[in-house]
TIZA-458245 format. One line per 8 residues: number of its first residue (from 1); their letters; for each residue x, y, z of C-alpha. Coordinates in steps of 0.1 Angstrom, whole numbers, plus 2048, in hexadecimal, padded with zeros to 3 digits. Layout:
<recs>
NUM) a) X/Y/Z | ...
</recs>
This chain:
<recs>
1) xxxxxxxx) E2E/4F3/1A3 | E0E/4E0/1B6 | DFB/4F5/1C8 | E04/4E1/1E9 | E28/4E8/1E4 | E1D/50C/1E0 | E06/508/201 | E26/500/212
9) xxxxxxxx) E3C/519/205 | E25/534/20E | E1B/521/232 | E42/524/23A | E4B/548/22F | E48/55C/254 | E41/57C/23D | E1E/56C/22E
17) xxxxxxxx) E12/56E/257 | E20/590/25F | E17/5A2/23E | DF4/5A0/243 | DF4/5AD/264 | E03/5CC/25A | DF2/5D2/234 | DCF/5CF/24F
25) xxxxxxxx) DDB/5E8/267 | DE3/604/24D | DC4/5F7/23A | DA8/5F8/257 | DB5/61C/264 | DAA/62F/248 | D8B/618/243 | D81/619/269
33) xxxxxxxx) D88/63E/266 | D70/640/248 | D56/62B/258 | D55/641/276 | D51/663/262 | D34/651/24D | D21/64A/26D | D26/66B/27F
41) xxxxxxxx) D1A/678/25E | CFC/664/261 | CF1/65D/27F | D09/669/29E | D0C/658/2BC | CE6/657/2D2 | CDB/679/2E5 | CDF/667/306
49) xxxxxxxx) D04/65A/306 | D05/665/324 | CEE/654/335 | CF4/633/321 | D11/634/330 | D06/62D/353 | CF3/60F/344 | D04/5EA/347
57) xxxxxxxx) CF0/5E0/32A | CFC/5FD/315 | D23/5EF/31E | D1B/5CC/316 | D0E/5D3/2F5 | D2C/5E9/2EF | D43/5CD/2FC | D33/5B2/2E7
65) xxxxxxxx) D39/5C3/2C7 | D5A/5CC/2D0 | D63/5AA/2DA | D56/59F/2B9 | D6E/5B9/2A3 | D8D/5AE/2B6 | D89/58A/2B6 | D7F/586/291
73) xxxxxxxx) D9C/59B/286 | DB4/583/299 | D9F/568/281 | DA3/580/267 | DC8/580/26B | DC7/555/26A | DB0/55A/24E | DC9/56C/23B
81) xxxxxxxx) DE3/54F/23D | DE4/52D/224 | DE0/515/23F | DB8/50A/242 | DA6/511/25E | DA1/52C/27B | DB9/520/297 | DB2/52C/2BB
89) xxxxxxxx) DA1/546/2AE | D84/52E/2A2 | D7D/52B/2C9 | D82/555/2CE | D67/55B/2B1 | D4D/54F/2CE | D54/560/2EC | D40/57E/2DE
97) xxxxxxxx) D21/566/2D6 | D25/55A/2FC | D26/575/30B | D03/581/2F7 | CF6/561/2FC | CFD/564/327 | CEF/589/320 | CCE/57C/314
105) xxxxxxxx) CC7/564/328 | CCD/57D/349 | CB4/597/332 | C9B/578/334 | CA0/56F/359 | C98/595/364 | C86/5A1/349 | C5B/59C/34C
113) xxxxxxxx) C53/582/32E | C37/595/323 | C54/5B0/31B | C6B/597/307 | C60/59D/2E4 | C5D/5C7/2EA | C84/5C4/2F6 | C8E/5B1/2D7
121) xxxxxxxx) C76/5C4/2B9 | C86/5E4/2CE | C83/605/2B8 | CA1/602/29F | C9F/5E7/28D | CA2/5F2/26C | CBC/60A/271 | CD0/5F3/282
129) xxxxxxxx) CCB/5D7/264 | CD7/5F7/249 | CF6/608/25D | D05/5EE/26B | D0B/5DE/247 | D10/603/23C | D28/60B/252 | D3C/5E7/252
137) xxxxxxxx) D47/5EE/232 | D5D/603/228 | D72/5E8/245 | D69/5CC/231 | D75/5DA/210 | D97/5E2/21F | D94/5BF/22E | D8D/5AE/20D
145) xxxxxxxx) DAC/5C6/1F9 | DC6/5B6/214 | DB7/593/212 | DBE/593/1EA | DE6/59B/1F1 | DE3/580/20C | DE0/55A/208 | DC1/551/217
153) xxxxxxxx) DBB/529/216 | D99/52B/219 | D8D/54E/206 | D69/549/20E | D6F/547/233 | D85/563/234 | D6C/579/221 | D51/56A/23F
161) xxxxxxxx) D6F/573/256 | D74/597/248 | D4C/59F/24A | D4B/58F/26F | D65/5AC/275 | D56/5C5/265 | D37/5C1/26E | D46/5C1/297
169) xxxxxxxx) D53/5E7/289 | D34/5F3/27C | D21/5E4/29A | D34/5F6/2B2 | D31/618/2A1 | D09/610/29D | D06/607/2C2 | D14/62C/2D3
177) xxxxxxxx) CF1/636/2BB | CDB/61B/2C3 | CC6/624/2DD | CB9/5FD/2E0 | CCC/5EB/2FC | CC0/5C9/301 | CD2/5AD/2FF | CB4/59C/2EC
185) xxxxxxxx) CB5/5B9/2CF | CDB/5B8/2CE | CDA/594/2C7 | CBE/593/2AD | CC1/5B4/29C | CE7/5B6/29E | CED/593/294 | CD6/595/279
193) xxxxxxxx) CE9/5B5/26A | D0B/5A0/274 | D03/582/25F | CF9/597/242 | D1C/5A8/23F | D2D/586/243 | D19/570/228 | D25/592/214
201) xxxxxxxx) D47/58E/21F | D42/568/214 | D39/571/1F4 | D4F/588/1EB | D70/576/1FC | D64/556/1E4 | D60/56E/1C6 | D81/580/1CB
209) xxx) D98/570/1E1 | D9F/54E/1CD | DC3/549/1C2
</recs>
């Protein structure tokens, strides 16, 4: 059989689009689960949660990284599939880098210039480039276990597709610790630990997800 003809087979089969969803749910409980434990064992959410919460900029960063986890693992899901390509959720992948992006540039308009770089250096920055990686994964492992019993078309995007997820689960646990809450350090520091844990998830999806 040509791989094409297999393509198609596996493009028409319903269960190939459903299957993954539910192999990820029961894998990403136990591995969120597991995540979670490892960073209250490490670090804890901050001292002043309670405060933080009364702060807009604590919320956005919260709702950044959670936008990012739910719309990469409706890419994820695509990923999983034969047929090339993200579909709509391509476009979804972005909204979490627009709303940073409108974030930052309201953190410039009100914020002194002379206090740009302090806001973006902030105090965490190498925590925040070790746990977020740390904690994404034991998520990306899982992700990377259902991708092989999946028929991803393009494994190497999936694997990117599986760390961009991951990484949106890590960053959310590491942001109810980090005490840094500008828009500027969330986009450097935060994207710099995201892009590590997706050229991983690259790596690994083109190592181990070929078929």
């Amino acid at each position: 059989m040509k791989t094409d003809e297999l393509v198609r087979m596996l493009a028409a089969d319903a269960t190939v689009e459903a299957a993954p969803a539910r192999q990820m749910v029961r894998a990403a409980i136990p591995a969120v689960i597991l995540a979670l434990a490892l960073f209250l064992a490490l670090v804890g959410v901050r001292a002043d949660i309670v405060q933080a919460l009364g702060s807009p900029r604590f919320w956005l960063k919260l709702i950044v990284c959670g936008a990012l986890a739910a719309t990469a693992t409706g890419a994820l899901l695509r990923a999983a599939r034969p047929q090339p390509g993200l579909g709509r959720w391509g476009a979804w992948l972005w909204l979490p880098a627009a709303m940073l992006v409108v974030a930052v540039a309201s953190e410039l308009v009100v914020l002194p210039a002379q206090q740009w770089g302090a806001a973006a250096i902030g105090h965490n920055a190498t925590i925040c480039l070790l746990l977020i990686p740390t904690l994404a994964a034991a998520p990306l492992v899982a992700s990377l276990l259902v991708l092989r019993r999946a028929a991803p078309a393009r494994p190497a995007l999936a694997g990117a597709v599986a760390g961009l997820m991951s990484a949106g689960v890590g960053a959310l646990l590491y942001a109810t610790h980090c005490t840094d809450d500008s828009p500027l350090f969330v986009a450097l520091w935060y994207g710099c630990a995201t892009a590590i844990v997706v050229a991983i998830g690259a790596l690994a999806g083109r190592r181990v997800l070929r078929w």
